[in-house]
N, C-alpha and C positions, 0 to 999 in steps of 0.2 A: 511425681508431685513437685511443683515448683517451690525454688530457694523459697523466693519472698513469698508470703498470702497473707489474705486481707480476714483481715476480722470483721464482719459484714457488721456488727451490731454498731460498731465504733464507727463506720464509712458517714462524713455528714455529705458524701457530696461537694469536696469545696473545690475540685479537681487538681491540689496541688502537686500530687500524683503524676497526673498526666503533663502538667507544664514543665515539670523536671525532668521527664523519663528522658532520657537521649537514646532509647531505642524506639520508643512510641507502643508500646510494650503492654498499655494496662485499654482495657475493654471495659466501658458502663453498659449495664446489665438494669434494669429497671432503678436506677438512681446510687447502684451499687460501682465502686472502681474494683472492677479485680484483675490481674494480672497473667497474661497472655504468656504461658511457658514457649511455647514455641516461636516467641519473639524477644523473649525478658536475655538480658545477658545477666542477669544478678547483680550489677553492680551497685544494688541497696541505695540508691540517692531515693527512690520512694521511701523507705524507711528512713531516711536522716530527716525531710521533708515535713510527714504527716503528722501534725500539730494533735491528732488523735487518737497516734500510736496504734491505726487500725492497719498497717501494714508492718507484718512480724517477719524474723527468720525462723523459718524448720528449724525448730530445736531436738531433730531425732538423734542426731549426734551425739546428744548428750546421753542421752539411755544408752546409747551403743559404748560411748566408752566406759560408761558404768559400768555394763555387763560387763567390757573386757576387763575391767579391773578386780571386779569379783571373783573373775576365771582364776585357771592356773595359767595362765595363757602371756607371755612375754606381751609388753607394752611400751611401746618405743616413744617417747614426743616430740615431734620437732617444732623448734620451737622459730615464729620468722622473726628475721634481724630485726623490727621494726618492735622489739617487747623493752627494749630500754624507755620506748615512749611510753608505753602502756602501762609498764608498771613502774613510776615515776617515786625516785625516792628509795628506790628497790634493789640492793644489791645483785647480780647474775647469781652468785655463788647460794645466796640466801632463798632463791624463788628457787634452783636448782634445786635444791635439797627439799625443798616444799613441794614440788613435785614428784619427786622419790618418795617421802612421805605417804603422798597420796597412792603409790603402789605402780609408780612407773617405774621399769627397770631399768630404762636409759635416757638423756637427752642428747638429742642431736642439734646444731644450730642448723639454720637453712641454709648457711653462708660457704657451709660443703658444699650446697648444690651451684654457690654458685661460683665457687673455687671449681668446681669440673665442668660446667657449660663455658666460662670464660675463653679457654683454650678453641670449646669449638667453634666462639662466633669468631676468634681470630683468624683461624684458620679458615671458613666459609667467606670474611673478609678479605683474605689476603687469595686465595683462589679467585674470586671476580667471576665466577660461575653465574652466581643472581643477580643480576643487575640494577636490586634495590631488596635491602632487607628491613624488615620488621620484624623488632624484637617482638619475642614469643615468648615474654615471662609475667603479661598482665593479661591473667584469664577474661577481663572484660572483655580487653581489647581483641584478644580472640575471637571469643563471641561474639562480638560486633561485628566483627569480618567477615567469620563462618555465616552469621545469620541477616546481615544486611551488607554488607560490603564482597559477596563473594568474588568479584574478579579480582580484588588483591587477593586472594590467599596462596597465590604462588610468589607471594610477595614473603610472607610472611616467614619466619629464621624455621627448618627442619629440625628444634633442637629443641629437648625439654626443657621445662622450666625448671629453674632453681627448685623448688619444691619436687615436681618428679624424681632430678636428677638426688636429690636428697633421700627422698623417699627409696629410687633403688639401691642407693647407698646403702640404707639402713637393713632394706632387705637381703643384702648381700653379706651383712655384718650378721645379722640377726635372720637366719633365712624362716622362720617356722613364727615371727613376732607382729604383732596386731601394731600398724606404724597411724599414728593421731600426728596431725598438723594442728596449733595453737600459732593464730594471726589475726591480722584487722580486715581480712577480707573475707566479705560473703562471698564475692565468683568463686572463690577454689573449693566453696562447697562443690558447686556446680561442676567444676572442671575433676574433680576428684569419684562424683559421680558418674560422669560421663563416660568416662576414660575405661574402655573395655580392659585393659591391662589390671586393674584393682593392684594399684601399686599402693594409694592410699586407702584405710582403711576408715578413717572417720574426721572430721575438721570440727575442730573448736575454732570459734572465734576467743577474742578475747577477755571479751566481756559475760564467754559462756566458762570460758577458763575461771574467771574469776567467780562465777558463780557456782561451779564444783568446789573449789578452796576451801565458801563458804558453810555448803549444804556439809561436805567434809569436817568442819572443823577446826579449818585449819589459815591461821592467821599467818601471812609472809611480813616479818620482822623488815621494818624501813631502816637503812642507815644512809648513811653521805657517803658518795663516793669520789674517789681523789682522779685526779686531772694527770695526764702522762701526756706528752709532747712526743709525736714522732710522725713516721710517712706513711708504713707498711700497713693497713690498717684497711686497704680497701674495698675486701670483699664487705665487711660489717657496716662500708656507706651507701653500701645496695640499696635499701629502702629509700635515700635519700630522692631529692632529681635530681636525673644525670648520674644516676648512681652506676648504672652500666657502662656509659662512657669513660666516669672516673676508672673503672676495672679494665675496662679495653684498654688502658692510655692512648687513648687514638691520640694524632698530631695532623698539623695540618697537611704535614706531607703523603701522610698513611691515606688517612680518610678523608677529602677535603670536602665532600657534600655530606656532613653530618647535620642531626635537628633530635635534638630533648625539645619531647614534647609531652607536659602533662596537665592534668584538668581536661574534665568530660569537654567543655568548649574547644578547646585546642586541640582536642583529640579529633572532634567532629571534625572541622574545619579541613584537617590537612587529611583525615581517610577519604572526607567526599571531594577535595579538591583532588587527591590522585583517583580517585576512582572516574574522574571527568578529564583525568590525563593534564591536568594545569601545571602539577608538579610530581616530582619522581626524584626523592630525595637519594643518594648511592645507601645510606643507614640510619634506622629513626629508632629510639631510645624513647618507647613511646609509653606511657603511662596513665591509664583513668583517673587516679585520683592524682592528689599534689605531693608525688610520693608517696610509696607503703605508708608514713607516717601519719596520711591523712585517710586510712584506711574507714570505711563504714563504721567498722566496730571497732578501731581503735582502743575504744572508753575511757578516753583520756580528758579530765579537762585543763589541759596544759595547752597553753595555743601552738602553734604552728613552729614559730621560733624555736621554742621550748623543748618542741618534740626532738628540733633536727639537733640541737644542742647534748641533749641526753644520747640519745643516738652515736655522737660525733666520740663525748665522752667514752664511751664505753669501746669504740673501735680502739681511739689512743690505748689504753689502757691493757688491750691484750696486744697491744704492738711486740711485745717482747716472747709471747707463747711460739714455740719452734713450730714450723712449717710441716706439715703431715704429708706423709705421700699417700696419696690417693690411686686407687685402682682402675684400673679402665671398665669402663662402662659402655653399653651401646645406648647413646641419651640420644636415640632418631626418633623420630614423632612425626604423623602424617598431621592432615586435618581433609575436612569436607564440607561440600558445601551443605548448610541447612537452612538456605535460605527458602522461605515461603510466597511465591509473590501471590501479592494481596489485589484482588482487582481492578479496575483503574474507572472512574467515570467519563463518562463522553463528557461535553459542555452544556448538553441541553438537561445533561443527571445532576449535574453540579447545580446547574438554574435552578431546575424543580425543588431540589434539596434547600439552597439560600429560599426562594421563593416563599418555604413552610415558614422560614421565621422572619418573613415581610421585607426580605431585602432584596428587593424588585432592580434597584438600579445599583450601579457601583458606589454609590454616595452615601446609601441603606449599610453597607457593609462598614462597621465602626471599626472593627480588627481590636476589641477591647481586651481581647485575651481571658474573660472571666471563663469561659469554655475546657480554658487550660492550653487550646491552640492560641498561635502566632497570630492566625488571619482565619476570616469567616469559610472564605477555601477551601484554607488546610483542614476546616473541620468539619465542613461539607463533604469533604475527600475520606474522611474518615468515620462519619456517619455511612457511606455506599459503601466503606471496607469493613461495618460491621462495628465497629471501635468506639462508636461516639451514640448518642441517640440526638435525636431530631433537636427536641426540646430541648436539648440543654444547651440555653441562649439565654444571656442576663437580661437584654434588653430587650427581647422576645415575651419573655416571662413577666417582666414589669409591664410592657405593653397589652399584654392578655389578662393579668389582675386587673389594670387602670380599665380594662374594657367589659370585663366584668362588674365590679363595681359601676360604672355608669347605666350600666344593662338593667340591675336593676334597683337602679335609681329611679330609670325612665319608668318603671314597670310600676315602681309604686305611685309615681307621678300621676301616670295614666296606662290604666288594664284594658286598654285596647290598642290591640296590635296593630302598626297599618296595613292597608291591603298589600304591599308590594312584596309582603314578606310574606305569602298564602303562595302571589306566583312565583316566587325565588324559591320555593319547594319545590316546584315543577326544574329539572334540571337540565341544561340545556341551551345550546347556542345557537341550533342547525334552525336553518329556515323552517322547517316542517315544526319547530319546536316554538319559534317565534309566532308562526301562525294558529298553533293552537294555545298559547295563551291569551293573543287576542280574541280566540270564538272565548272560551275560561269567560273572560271579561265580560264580553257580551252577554253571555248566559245570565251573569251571575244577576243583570242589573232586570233581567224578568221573574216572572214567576211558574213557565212553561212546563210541562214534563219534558225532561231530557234523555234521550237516550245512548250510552256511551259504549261503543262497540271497537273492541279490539283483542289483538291474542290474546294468549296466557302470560300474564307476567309484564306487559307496559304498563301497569300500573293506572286501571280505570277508576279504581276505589280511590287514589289521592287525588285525580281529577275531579270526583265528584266531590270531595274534601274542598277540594280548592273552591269550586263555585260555588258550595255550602258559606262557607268562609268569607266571602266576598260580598253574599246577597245579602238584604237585608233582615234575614234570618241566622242569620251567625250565630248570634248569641242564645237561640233556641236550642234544641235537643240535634244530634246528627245520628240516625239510628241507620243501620244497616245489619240486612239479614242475608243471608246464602240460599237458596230458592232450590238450590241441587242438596244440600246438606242433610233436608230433613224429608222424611216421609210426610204423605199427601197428611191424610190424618192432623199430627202433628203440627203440616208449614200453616193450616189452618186456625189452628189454637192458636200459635205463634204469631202472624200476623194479624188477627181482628181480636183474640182475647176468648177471656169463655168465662157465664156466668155458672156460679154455686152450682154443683151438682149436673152441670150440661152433661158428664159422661165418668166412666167408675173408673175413680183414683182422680178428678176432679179437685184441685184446693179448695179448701174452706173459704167461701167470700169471692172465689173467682180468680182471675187472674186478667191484668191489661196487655195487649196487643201493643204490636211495634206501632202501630198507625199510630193506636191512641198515647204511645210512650215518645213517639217524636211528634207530638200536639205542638203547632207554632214553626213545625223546624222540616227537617227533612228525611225524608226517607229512602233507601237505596237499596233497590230488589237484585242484586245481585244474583251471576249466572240465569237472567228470567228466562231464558232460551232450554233449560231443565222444568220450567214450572209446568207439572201436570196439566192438559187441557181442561177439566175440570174447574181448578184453581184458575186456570187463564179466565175462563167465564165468569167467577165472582170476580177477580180481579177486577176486569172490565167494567164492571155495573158499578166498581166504589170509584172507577176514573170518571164515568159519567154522572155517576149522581150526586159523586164527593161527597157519599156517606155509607154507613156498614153496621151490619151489627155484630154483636160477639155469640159466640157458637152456645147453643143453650138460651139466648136472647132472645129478646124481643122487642124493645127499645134500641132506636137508631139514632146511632152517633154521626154527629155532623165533621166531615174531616177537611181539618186546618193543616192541611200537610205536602209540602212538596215534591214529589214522586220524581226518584231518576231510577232508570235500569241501566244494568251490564251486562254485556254478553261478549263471548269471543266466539259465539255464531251467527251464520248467517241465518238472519230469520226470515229475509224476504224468500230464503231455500226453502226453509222450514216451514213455512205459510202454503209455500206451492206442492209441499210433499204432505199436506195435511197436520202438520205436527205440530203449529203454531198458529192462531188465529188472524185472520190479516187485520179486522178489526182493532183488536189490541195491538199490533204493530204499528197501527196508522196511527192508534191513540198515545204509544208510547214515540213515536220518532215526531215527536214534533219539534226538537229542537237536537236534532240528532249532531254528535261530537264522537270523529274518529281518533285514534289514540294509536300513531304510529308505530309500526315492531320498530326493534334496536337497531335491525341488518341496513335499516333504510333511515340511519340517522348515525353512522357507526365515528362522525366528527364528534358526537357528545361523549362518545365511551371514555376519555381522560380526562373528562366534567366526574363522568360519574363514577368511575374507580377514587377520586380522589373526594368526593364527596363521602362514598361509601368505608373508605379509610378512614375519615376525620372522624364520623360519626363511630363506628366501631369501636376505633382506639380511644376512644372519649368514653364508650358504654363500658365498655369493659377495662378501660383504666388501664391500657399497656401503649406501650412508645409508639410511633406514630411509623410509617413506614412510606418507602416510598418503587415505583415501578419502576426495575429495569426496562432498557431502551426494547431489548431484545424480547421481553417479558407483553411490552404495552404491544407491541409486532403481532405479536400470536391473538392476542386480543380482537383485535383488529381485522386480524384474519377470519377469525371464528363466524358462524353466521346467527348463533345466538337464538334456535328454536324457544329458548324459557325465557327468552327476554332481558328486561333489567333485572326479573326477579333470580333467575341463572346467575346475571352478572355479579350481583350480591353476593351471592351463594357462593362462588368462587372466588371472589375475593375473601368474605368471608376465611375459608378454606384457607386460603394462601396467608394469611395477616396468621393463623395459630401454627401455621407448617414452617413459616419463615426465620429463621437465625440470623440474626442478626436485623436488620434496618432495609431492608433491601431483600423485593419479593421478587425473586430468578423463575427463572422458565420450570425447575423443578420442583415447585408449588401448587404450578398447573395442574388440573385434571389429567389423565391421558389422551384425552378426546381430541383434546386442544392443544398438548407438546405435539402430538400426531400430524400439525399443519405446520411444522417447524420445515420450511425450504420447499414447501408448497407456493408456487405462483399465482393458482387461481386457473391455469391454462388446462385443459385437458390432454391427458398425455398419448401419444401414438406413433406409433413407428416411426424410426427417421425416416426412412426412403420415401412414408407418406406425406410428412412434414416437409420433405426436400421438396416433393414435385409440387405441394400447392405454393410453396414458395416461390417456386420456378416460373408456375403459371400466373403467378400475380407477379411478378417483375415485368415479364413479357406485354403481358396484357397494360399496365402500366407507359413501356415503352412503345407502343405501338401509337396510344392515346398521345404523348407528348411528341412523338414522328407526325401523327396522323396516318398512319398506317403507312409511312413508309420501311420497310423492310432493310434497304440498308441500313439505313439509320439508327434503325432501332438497333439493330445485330452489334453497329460501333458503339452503342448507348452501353450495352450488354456487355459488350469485350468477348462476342463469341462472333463463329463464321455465318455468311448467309447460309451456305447449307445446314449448318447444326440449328440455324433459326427454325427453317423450312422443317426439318424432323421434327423439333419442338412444337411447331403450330400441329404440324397433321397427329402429334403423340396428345395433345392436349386438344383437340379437334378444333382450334381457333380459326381455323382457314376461310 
């Protein structure tokens, strides 16, 4: 379970989370920020941030030391140098005894730990063994290395941190005792859980400190405390900055490439300038916040000054307490790397990605930061790594309200659609695609029967939608029936109707027919290539006489209706095998419109994935996604027996399989990962591949000779006789 988590209920969305994070750390999840453990270093700058306090610390902590205080169980706390700022007004002596109170047997200061590491970075300094060290006593900064910066962490000091070294301290003093760190840092949650050793047992921040105090009871009495002048003082300016330099007394003769570096910005700066080799300081004294004293949880509202003053105070003041000899300890410490690398976009995934929120050129790209990223890039980059969702783009967002609102404004303006928006249905750039919106057009402006033939799944039903749409019948009825769906019986009732009583189980009054239910408009016999020969016979007589009656009738209905069929069979087959009447064929293709499979248009298939995306994520109301390079590859490849309706379907499939923003090759069907390093070529023995190769060079070469045989053999780089074998082995001679 990660330090920080989000309280979803709280999250508005404002991304200030994400523009702070200096790991990049927090993941939107359908308009939700939440934070990415495997990237988060803890160091709470989201929670100082979030104006809606929807980002908390794990407060398990807290139960834990409860329980140990309940126990009979020894209870140690260390307390970090940095609590004269925290508990401001607060004698040491007075909160000391207020935590005894509360059922702690000891207090430890951290400032042991850092009275025993002190010797070892002298000593790793004055050896010259590492050729550049980073202090290793700000868990962040840890983290940030281990999990984004790993090629320093052989950079990084072999030495625990003040806390650790404090911690085995304690444990050596108290070996059987449950050891509580109370500080202003969230990471040492993190670094305290981590840590296979379980040297620490539980961390209080101090603002969780103070809120045991309260649930306890127990009130720490404020006095003034008085001012001591001296030197000696400097383990307790640890928390300050520079606080580890001041304990090294480095000089300039000792150390001369030193650098105090603190604030998350100055941290950044100088980890990814050495991590690009620009600088390689010999010792960095390197700190996340602005000193311990500007700790997460500090909970001070004392400013910055204030803090280092009380701080300063309280070192002077134990200047005179004698010098403790301290035990040896082994304070060695590995670390490793946990870095995750996160995917990277080509240029044309980054395009596609800016493209969704209309920033076509570099001038579209405003870099307004409301996203929480720097530049539209960085968050393009971070939409294909999963991190960001599409839409979430301020001026994206404005721009799709303002275009909604006018949408329908027009609509109430005027309820009729123009035509170019029936063929902008049709999807599609490929010449085959071009040409048949022109026949579309054509069509629409007659009144012929039409008949529309192609596979399963090119989609003939929205072509005949389109030319419904287009003709001057629009605004009529558009009825369409399945001609395969129903039994003979049945497609009869169905298409002409049936009066009162034509047959048992009959409605009362009868029932109307698709003919007479699309009166004025059109009608679409779908799969007619199923229709019973029987039914083909009446069919026929209501094309020729443009009128019918309903079943149990006897009165004839005059029919105002525009007739198109579909089929994904051949009927002119079907006519010659007896199956299909060629009459009614002649009658139906009189304005016949072919409807291309997918395999022989496969330049529209990134029309139509990205069509099939928008609308999708729009239906069902989730983030919008976009196709890996290597993902549209396999696509491509496919030959598509279902068609567009396939193509759907697996896109479909992929948009509910997909984590994150970005639909990978393992969303695929397996039919389709299956053609993953597939060429297209058929495969077969070398030796056979070698000789037809052989013989198309030769043959080649002979044509650019004119069949002269030296020549060729030099063309070739082989002998005339290995020519001469070659012609009589390949019979060219």
């Amino acid at each position: 379970m990660a330090v920080v988590q989000t309280i979803k209920e709280r999250c508005q969305t404002c991304y200030s989370c994400i523009r702070n994070c200096p790991a990049k750390a927090i993941k939107v999840v359908e308009g939700q920020a939440t934070v990415v453990e495997e990237r988060c270093v803890s160091c709470g700058n989201c929670v100082r941030v979030c104006a809606q306090k929807a980002k908390v610390v794990d407060s398990r902590d807290m139960d834990l030391v409860k329980g140990f205080l309940s126990s009979d169980q020894t209870v140690v706390i260390m307390l970090a140098p940095s609590f004269p700022a925290a508990f401001a007004g607060v004698a040491a002596d007075h909160l000391f005894e207020a935590l005894l109170a509360m059922g702690f047997a000891h207090v430890e200061e951290v400032t042991t730990g850092v009275q025993l590491t002190v010797p070892k970075y002298q000593e790793l300094l004055e050896k010259g063994d590492q050729e550049c060290v980073i202090a290793s006593y700000c868990p962040a900064v840890v983290g940030l290395i281990e999990k984004h910066y790993p090629q320093l962490i052989s950079y990084l000091a072999p030495i625990d941190s003040a806390v650790t070294a404090t911690g085995k301290y304690v444990k050596k003093k108290f070996p059987n005792a449950k050891v509580v760190l109370a500080g202003p840092c969230i990471a040492k949650k993190e670094e305290a859980r981590s840590d296979k050793r379980h040297i620490i047992d539980a961390v209080l921040t101090f603002k969780e400190l103070k809120e045991l105090f309260s649930q306890a009871g127990i009130e720490v009495p404020k006095s003034k405390t008085e001012k001591n002048v001296g030197e000696n003082f400097l383990p307790r300016l640890f928390p300050l900055p520079g606080g580890l330099i001041k304990n090294l007394k480095l000089v300039d003769g000792f150390i001369p490439e030193l650098a105090s570096v603190e604030g998350i910005d100055n941290c950044l700066n100088i980890l990814q300038n050495m991590s690009q080799g620009k600088v390689k300081p010999r010792f960095i004294d390197i700190l996340f916040c602005q000193g311990c004293i500007d700790g997460p949880e500090i909970d001070s509202d004392k400013d910055l000054l204030t803090r280092k003053a009380l701080v300063f105070d309280y070192a002077q003041k134990k200047l005179n307490n004698p010098a403790r000899k301290l035990p040896f300890l082994d304070l060695t410490r590995t670390y490793s790397d946990q870095s995750r690398q996160l995917p990277y976009p080509s240029e044309n995934e980054i395009r596609k990605i800016l493209k969704h929120t209309y920033k076509i050129k570099p001038e579209d790209e405003l870099n307004c930061g409301a996203c929480g990223y720097n530049t539209c890039r960085e968050k393009a980059i971070a939409v294909y790594q999963g991190l960001a969702e599409i839409d979430m783009c301020l001026p994206y967002l404005l721009h799709k309200s303002r275009g909604e609102i006018e949408y329908y404004r027009d609509r109430l303006k005027k309820a009729v659609t123009p035509p170019s928006h029936y063929l902008d249905a049709i999807i599609g750039e490929s010449e085959v695609i071009k040409n048949l919106k022109r026949t579309v057009e054509k069509a629409a402006k007659s009144d012929s029967t039409i008949l529309i033939q192609g596979e399963s799944g090119v989609g003939k039903e929205m072509i005949a939608l389109a030319v419904h749409n287009l003709s001057s019948r629009r605004n009529k009825p558009f009825i369409g029936i399945n001609c395969a769906a129903l039994p003979e019986l049945l497609l009869e009732s169905e298409l002409f109707g049936y009066e009162e009583g034509a047959f048992t189980g009959a409605r009362k009054g009868g029932k109307l027919g698709k003919f007479e239910l699309a009166e004025g408009g059109t009608i679409l016999l779908d799969e007619i290539g199923d229709l019973p020969l029987s039914m083909q016979a009446k069919l026929l007589r209501v094309l020729q006489e443009r009128e019918f009656e309903r079943v149990g009738g006897t009165s004839t209905i005059k029919l105002n209706v525009r007739v198109m069929a579909a089929t994904n069979r051949d009927l002119r087959k079907l006519a010659q095998e007896g199956k299909f009447r060629i009459d009614l064929f002649y009658r139906l293709n009189v304005l016949p419109i072919s409807v291309p499979p997918l395999r022989a248009r496969t330049e529209d298939i990134p029309l139509l994935i990205g069509h099939f995306i928008e609308k999708l994520t729009k239906d069902k109301n989730i983030s919008p996604k976009i196709v890996a390079d290597e993902t549209l590859e396999l696509l491509l490849k496919y030959d598509w027996p279902g068609n567009v309706r396939e193509l759907e379907n697996i896109i479909e499939r992929a948009i509910y399989l997909t984590e994150g923003n970005v639909i990978r090759e393992d969303c695929l069907p397996p039919h389709v990962r299956e053609l993953k390093g597939y060429s297209g070529q058929t495969i077969k023995p070398i030796k056979e591949a070698v000789r037809e190769i052989e013989k198309q060079l030769i043959t080649e070469a002979l044509k650019a000779t004119k069949g002269n045989k030296v020549m060729a053999a030099k063309l070739l780089g082989i002998t005339r006789v290995t020519l001469y074998q070659k012609l009589k082995e390949f019979n060219l001679e």
